[in-house]
MDTraj code that builds the backbone (N, CA, C; nanometers):
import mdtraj as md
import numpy as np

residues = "UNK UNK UNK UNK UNK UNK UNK UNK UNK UNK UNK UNK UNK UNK UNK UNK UNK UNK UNK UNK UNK UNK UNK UNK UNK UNK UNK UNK UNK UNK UNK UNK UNK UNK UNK UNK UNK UNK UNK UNK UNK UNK UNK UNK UNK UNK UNK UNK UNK UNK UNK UNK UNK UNK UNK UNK UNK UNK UNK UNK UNK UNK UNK UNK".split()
xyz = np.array([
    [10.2438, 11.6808, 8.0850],
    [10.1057, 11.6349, 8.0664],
    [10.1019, 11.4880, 8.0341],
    [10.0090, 11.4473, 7.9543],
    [10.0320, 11.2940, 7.9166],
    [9.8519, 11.2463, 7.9603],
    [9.7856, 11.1409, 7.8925],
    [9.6758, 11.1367, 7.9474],
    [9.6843, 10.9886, 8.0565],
    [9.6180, 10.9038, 8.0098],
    [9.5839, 10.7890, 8.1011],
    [9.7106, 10.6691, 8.0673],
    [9.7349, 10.6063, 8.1271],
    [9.9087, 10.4964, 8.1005],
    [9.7655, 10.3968, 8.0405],
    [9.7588, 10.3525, 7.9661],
    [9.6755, 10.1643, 7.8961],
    [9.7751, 10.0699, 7.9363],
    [9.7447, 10.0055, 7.9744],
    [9.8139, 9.8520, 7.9834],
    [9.7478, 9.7041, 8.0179],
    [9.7911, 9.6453, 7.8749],
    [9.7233, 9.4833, 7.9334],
    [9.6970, 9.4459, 8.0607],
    [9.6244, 9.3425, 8.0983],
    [9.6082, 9.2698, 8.2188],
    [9.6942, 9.1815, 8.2505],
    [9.8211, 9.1550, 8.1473],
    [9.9405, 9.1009, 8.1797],
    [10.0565, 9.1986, 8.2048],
    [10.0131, 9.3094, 8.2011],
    [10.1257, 9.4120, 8.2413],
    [10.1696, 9.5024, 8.1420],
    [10.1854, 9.5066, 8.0182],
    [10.2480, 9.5067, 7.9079],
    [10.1915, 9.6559, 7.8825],
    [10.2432, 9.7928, 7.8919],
    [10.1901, 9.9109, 7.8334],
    [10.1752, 9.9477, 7.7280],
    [10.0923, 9.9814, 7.6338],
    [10.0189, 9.9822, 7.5144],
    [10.0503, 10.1165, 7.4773],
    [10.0412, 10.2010, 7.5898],
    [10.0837, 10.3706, 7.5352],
    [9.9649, 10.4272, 7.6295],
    [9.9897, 10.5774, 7.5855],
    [9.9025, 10.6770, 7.6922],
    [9.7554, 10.7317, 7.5752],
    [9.6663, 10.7783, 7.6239],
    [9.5496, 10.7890, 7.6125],
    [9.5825, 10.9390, 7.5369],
    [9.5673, 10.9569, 7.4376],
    [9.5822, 11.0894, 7.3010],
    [9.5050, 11.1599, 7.2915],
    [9.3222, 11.0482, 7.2787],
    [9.2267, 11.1036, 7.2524],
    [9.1250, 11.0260, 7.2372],
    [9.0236, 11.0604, 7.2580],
    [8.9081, 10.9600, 7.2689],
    [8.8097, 11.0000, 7.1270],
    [8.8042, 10.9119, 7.0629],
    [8.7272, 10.9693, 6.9422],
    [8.5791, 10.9162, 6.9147],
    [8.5072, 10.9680, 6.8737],
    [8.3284, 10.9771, 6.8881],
    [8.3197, 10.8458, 6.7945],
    [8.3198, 10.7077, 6.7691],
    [8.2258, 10.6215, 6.6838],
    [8.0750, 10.6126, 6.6619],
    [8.0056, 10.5896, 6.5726],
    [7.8737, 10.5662, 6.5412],
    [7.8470, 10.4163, 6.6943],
    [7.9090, 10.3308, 6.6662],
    [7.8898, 10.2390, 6.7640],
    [7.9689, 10.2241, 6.9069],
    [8.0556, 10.2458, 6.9277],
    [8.1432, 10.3173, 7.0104],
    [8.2574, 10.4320, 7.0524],
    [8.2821, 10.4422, 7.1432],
    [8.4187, 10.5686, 7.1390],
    [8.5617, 10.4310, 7.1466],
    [8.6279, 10.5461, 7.1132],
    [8.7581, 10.4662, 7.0675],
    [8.8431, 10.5318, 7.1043],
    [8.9639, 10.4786, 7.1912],
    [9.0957, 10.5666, 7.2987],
    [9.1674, 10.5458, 7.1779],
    [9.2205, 10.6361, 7.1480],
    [9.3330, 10.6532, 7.0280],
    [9.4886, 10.6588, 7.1266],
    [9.5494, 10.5590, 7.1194],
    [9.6604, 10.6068, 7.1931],
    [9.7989, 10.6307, 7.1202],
    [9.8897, 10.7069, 7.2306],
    [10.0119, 10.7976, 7.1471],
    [10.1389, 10.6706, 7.0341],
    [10.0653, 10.5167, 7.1321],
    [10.1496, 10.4239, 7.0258],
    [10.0637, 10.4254, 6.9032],
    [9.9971, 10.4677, 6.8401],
    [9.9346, 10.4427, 6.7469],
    [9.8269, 10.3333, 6.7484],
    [9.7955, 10.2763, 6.8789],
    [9.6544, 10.1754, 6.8848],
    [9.5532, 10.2746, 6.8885],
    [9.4538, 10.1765, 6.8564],
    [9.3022, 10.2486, 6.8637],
    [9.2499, 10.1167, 6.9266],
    [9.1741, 10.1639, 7.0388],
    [9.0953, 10.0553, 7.1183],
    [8.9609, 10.0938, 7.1546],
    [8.8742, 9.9862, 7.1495],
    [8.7119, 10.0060, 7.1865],
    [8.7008, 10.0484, 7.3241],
    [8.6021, 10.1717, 7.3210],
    [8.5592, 10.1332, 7.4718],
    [8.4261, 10.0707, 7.5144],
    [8.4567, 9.9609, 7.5055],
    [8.3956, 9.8448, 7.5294],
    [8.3925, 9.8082, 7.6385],
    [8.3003, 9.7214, 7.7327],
    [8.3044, 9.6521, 7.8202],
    [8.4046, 9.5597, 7.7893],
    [8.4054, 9.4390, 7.7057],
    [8.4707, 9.3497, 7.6497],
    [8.6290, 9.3828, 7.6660],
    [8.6493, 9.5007, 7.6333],
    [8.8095, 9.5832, 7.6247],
    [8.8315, 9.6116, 7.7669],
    [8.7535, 9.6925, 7.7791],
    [8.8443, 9.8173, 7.9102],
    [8.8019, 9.7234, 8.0634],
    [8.8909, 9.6748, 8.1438],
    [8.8820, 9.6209, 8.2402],
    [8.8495, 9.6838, 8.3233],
    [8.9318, 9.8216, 8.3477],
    [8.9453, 9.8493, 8.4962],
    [8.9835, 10.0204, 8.4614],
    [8.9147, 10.1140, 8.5115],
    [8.9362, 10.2858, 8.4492],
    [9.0115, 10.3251, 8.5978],
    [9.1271, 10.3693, 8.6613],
    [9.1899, 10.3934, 8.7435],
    [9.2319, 10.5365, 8.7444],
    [9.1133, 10.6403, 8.7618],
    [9.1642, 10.7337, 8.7271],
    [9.2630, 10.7899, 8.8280],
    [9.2514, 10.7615, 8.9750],
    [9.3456, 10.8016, 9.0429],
    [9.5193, 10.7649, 9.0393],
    [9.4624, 10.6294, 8.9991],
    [9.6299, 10.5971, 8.9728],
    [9.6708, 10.6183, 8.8188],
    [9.5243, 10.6812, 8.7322],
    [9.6439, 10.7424, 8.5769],
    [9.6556, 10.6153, 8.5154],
    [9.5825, 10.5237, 8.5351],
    [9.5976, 10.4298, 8.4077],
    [9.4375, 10.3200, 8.3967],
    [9.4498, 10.3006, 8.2721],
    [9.3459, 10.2215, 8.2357],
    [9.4133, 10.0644, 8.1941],
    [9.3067, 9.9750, 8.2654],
    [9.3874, 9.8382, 8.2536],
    [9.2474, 9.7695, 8.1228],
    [9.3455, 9.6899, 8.0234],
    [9.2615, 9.6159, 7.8753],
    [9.2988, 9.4457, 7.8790],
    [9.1947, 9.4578, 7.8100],
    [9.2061, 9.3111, 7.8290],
    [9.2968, 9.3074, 7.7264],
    [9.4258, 9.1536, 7.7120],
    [9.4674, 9.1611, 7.6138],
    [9.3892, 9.0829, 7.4508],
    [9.4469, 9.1406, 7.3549],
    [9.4110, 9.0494, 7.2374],
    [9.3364, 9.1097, 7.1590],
    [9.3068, 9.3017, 7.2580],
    [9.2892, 9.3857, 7.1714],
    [9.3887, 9.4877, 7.0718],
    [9.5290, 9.4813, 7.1122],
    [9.5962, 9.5643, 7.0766],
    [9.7059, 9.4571, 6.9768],
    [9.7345, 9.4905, 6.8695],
    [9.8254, 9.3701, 6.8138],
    [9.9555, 9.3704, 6.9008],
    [10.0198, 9.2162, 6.8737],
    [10.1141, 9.2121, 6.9607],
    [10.2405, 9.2270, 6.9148],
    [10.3354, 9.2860, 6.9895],
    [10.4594, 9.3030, 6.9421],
    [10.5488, 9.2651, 6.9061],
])
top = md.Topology()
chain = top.add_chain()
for i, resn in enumerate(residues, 1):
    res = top.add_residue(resn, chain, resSeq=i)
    for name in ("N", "CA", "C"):
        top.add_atom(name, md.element.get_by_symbol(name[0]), res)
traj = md.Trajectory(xyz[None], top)
């Protein structure tokens, strides 16, 4: 199984998609690295569901 691959717009994979959790102001992809990211316009670039991954802008996820 496994959900959606995340990865920066520089390439860099962030982790897979865990769970999407309900915010008062937005939903938030909880992923299996332990990020939590907005789903935001601002954030989520590009939703690819056929190819299984979601592309983010970077500078949301701290860096490594």
């Amino acid at each position: 199984g496994g959900g959606l691959v995340v990865e920066e717009e520089g390439g860099r994979v962030l982790g897979r998609v865990r769970d999407v959790v309900d915010y008062p102001a937005n939903d938030v992809l909880e992923l299996d690295s332990g990020l939590f990211l907005p789903l935001v316009e601002a954030c989520v670039r590009k939703v690819d569901l056929a190819g299984g991954r979601i592309t983010v802008s970077t500078g949301f996820a701290e860096p490594e």
